[in-house]
C-alpha positions as CSV (number, residue, x, y, z in Angstrom):
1,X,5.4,-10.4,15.2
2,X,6.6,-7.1,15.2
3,X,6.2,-4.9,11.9
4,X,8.5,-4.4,9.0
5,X,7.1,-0.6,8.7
6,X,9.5,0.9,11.0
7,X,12.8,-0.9,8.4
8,X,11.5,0.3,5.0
9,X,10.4,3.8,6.8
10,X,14.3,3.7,7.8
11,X,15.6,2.8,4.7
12,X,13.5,5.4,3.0
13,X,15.2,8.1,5.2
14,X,18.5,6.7,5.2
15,X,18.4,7.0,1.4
16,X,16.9,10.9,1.3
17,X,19.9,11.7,3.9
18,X,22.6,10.1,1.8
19,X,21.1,12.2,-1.2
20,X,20.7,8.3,-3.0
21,X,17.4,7.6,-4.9
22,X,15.2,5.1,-2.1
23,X,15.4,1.1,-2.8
24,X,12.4,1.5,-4.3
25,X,10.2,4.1,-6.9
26,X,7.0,5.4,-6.0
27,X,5.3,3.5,-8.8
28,X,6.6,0.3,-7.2
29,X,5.6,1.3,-4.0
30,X,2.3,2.5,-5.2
31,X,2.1,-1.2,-6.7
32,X,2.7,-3.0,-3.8
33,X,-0.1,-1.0,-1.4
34,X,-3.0,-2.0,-4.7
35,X,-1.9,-5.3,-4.4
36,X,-2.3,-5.5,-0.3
37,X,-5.5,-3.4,-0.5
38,X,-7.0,-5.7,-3.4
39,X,-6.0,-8.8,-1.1
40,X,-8.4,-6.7,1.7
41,X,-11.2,-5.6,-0.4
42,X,-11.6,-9.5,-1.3
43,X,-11.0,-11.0,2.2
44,X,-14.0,-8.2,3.0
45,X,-16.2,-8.7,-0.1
46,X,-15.3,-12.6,-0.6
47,X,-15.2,-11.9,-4.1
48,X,-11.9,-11.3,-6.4
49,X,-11.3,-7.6,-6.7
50,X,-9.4,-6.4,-9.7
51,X,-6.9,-3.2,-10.1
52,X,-9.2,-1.1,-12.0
53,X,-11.8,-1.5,-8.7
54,X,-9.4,0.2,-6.6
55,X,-11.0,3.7,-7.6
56,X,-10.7,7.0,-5.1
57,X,-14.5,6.7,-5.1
58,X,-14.5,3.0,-3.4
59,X,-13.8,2.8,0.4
60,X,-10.7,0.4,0.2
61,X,-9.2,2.8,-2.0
62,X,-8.9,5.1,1.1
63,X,-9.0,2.4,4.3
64,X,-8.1,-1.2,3.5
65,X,-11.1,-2.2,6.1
66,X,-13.2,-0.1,3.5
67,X,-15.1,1.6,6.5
68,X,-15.5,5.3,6.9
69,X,-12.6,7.6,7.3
C-alpha cells in the first residue's frame, strides 16, 4: 500500500506556491502526529497512553518506536 506522505507533502507545497494558507494549520497537524504517536506508545507499552504523556522527555515523543535517536 503505497503511502499518503508523498499527497499531503504535495498539497502542502502546492499551497505555499499559490501563496494560499495549507489545507490544514499546524495545530491540527500537530494534533494528528499526538494522536498516531499515542496509538504507538500503547501498541509498545500495552497500556493507554494519554496526551499529557507525550512529553519531549519520553522516547515516543521523539520516535514513535520510542527507541533511541
Amino acid at each position: 500500500m503505497p503511502s499518503s506522505h508523498e499527497a499531503q507533502l504535495r498539497l502542502l507545497l502546492d499551497a505555499f506556491e499559490r501563496g494560499e494558507r495549507p489545507p490544514l494549520s499546524g495545530a491540527e497537524g500537530r494534533e494528528a502526529l499526538e494522536l498516531v504517536t499515542g496509538l504507538y506508545a500503547s501498541a509498545f507499552t500495552g497500556r493507554p497512553v494519554h496526551r499529557e504523556e507525550l512529553t519531549v522527555d519520553t522516547p515516543f515523543y521523539h520516535r514513535p518506536g520510542g527507541g533511541e535517536l
